[in-house]
C-alpha positions as CSV (number, residue, x, y, z in Angstrom):
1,X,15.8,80.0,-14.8
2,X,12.4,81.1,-13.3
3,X,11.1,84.7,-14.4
4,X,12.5,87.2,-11.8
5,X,10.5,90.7,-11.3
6,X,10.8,93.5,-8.7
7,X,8.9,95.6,-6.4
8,X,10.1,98.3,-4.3
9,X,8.3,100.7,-2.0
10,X,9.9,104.1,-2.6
11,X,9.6,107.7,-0.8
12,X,13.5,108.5,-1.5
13,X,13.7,108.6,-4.6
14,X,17.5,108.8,-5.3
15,X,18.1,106.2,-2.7
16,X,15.7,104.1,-4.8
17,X,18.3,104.9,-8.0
18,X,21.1,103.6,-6.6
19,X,19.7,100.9,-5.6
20,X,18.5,100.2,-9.2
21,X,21.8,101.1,-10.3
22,X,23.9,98.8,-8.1
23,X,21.4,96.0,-9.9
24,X,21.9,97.1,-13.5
25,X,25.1,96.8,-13.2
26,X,25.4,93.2,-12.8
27,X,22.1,91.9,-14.6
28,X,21.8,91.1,-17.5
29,X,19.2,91.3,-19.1
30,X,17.8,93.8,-16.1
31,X,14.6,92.6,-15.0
32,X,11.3,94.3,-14.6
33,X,11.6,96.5,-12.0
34,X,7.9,98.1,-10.8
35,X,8.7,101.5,-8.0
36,X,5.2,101.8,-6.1
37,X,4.7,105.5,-3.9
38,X,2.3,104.3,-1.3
39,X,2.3,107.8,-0.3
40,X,0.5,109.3,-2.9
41,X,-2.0,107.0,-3.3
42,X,-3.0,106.8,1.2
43,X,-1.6,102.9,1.3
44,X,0.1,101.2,3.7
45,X,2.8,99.0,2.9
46,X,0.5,95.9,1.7
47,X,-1.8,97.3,-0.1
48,X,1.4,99.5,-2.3
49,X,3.2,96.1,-2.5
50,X,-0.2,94.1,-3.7
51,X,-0.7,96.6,-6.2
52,X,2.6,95.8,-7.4
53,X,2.2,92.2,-7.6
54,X,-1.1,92.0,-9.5
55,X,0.9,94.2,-12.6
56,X,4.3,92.0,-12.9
57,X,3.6,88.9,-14.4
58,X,7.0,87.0,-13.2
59,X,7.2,83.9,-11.5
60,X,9.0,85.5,-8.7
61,X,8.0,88.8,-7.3
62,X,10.9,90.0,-5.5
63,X,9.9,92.8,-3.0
64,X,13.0,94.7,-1.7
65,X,13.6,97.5,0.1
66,X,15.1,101.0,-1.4
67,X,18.0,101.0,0.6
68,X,20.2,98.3,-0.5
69,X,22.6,97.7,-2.8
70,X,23.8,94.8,-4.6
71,X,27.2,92.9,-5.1
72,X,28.3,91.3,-8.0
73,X,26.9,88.0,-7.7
74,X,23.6,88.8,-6.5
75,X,21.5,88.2,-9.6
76,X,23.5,84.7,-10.7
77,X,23.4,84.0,-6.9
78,X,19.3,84.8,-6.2
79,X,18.2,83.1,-10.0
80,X,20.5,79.9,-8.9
81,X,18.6,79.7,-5.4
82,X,15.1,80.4,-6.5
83,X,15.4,77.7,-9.3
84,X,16.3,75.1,-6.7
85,X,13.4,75.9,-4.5
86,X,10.0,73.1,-4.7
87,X,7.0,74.1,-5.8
88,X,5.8,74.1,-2.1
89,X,7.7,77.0,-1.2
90,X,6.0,80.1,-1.9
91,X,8.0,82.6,-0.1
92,X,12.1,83.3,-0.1
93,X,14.2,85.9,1.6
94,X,17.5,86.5,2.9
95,X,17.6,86.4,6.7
96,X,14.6,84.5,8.9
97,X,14.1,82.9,11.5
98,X,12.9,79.4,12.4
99,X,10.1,78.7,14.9
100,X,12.4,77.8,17.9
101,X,13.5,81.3,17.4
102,X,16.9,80.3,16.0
103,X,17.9,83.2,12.8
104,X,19.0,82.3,9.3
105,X,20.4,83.7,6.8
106,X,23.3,86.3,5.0
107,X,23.4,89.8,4.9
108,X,25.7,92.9,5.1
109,X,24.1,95.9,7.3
110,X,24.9,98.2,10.2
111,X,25.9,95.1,12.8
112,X,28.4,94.0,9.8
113,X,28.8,90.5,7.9
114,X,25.9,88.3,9.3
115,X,26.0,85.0,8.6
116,X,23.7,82.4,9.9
117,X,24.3,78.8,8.1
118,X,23.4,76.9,7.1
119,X,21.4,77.7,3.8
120,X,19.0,77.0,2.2
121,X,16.9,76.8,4.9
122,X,13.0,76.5,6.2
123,X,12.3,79.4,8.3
124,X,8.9,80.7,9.8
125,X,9.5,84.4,9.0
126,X,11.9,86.5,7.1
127,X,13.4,89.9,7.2
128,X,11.2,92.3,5.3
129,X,14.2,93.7,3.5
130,X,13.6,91.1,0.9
131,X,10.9,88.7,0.5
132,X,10.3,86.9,-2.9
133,X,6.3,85.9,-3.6
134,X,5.9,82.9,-5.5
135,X,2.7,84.7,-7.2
136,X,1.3,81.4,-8.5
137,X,1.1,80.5,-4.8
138,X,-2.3,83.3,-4.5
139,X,-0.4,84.8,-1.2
140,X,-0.6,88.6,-0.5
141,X,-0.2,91.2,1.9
142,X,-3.2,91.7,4.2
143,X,-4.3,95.0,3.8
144,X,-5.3,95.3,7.9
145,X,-1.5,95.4,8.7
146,X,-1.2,98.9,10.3
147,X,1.1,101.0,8.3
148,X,4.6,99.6,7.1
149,X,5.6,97.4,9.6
150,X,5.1,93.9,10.4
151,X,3.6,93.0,6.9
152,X,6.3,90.2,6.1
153,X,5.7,88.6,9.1
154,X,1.9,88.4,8.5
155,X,2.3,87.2,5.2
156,X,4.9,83.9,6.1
157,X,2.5,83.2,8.9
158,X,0.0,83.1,6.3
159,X,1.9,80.9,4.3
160,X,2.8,78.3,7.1
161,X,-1.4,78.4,7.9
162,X,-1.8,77.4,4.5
163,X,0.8,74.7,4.4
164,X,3.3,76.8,1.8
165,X,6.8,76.8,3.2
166,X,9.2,79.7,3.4
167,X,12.5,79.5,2.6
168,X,16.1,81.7,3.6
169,X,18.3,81.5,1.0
170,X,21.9,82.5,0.8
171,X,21.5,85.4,-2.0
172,X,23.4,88.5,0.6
173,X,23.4,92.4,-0.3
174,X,24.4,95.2,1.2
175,X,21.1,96.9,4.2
176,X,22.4,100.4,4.6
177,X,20.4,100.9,7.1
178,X,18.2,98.6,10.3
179,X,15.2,100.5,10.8
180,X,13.5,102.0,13.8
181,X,11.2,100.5,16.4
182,X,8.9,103.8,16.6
183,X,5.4,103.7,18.1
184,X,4.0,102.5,14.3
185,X,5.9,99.8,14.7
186,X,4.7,99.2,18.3
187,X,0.8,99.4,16.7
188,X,1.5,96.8,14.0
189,X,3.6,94.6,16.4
190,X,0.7,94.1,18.9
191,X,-1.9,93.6,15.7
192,X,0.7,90.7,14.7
193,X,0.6,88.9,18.4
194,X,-3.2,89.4,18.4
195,X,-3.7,88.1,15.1
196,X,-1.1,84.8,15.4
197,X,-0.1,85.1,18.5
198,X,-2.2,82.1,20.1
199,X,-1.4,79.6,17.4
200,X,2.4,79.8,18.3
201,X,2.3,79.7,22.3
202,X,1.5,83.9,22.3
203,X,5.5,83.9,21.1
204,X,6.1,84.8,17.8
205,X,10.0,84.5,16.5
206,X,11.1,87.2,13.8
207,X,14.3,88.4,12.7
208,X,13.8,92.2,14.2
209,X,12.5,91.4,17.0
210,X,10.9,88.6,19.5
211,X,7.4,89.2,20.1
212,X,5.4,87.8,23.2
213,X,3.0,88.3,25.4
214,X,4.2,87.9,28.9
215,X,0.9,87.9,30.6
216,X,0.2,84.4,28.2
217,X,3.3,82.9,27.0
218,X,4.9,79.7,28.9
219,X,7.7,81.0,30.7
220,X,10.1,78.3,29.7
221,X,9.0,79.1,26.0
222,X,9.7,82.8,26.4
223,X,13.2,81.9,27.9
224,X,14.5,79.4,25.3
225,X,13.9,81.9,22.5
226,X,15.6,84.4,24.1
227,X,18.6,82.1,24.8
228,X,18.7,80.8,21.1
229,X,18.2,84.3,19.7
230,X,21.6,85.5,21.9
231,X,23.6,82.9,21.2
232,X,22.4,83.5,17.3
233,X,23.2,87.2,17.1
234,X,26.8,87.1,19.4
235,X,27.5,84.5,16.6
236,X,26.5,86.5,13.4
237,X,30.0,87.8,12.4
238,X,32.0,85.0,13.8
239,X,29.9,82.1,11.8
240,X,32.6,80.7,9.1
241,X,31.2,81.8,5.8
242,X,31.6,79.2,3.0
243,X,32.2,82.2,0.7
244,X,35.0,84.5,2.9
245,X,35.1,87.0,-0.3
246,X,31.2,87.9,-0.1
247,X,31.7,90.7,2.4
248,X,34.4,92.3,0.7
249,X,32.0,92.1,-2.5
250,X,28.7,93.1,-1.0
251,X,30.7,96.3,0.6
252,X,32.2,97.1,-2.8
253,X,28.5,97.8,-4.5
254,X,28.5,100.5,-1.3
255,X,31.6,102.3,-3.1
256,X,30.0,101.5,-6.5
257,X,27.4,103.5,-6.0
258,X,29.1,106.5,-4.3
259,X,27.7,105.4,-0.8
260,X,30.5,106.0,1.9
């Protein structure tokens, strides 16, 4: 099995324990887990999460968000996928999307059990809820990404510019939350079109949101996304799950940990 580590960005710091706890539960023995404040030290989210990376020395650095939790088969089910993966594939998360816009993936969050088969699969861009580095593969977060938004996305279309492939793998947990699109969000989404935006048709396909730019992008382009992106998220809890227990698993680590 590869070496596993993890990286979290924390500024809730008993959120952040349960999430730990919900791991420790099931892993043995419990990996290397590094929490990074950006906060304290003025970061954004890449330059906390780099920091992180250059002091684990794991095969896999897994960056995940504080608020999750984990089911039981989480850590059998994530060290089982990232084994399998090629060498060419430097990043892995849990939900993406594929450049025709079309999503991928397995999760438990607020819009229930999501699953989009079938897995493993090739996506462009993942979910920033988890994204495993390949750190052999030299990728990192750019440090110009405005705030804490947006940097996932940057860094898969990093890897696709540098031939790497990114991969969703079918490793669910328990989001306890979907994030807000605020106005720092709105700043890092328009840095992300100008940056890639002309390589993919001024459309770029991400698992929170579509991004274009309507004054640029094909029309027909623009359309089809949207069209593959509804008929992906009306089908998210309907999609026949080759594991029907996982949900009822994933939402157990919620009462595990004391979360209602």
């Amino acid at each position: 099995m590869p070496t596993i580590a993890f990286l979290s960005l924390v500024n809730d710091r008993a959120q952040f324990e349960a999430c730990q706890a919900s791991l420790r539960a099931i892993a043995r023995p419990f990996p290397e887990w590094l929490m990074v404040e950006p906060n304290r030290h003025g970061w954004n989210a890449a330059q906390g999460l780099n920091q992180g990376i250059e002091q684990l020395a794991a095969e896999w650095i897994v960056t995940v968000h504080q608020d999750v939790l984990f089911p039981a088969d989480f850590w059998t089910r994530l060290q089982a996928s990232l084994a399998q993966l090629p060498p060419s594939v430097a990043l892995a998360g849990i939900v993406g999307c594929e450049g025709s816009g079309r999503f991928r993936g397995h999760i438990v969050d607020p819009n229930g059990h999501c699953y989009w088969p079938s897995l493993p699969h090739p996506v462009l861009t993942l979910d920033e809820v988890l994204i495993a580095v390949r750190k052999s593969s030299g990728l990192r977060f750019s440090a110009d990404v405005p705030g804490f938004h947006c940097y996932g996305a940057d860094i898969c279309f990093e890897a696709a510019s540098r031939g790497l492939g990114t991969m969703a793998i079918d490793a669910p947990l328990l989001h306890l939350s979907t994030g807000k699109l605020d106005a720092a969000y709105e700043r890092a989404s328009q840095w992300l079109l100008a940056k890639w935006g002309p390589q993919y048709g001024h459309v770029l396909p991400m698992p929170t949101l579509l991004l274009q730019d309507e004054s640029k992008a094909r029309l027909w382009r623009r359309v089809l996304q949207r069209l593959r992106r509804r008929k992906d998220r009306l089908a998210r809890n309907t999609n026949v799950c080759a594991d029907p227990q996982c949900a009822a698993r994933t939402l157990a680590a919620a009462h595990r940990a004391g979360v209602k």
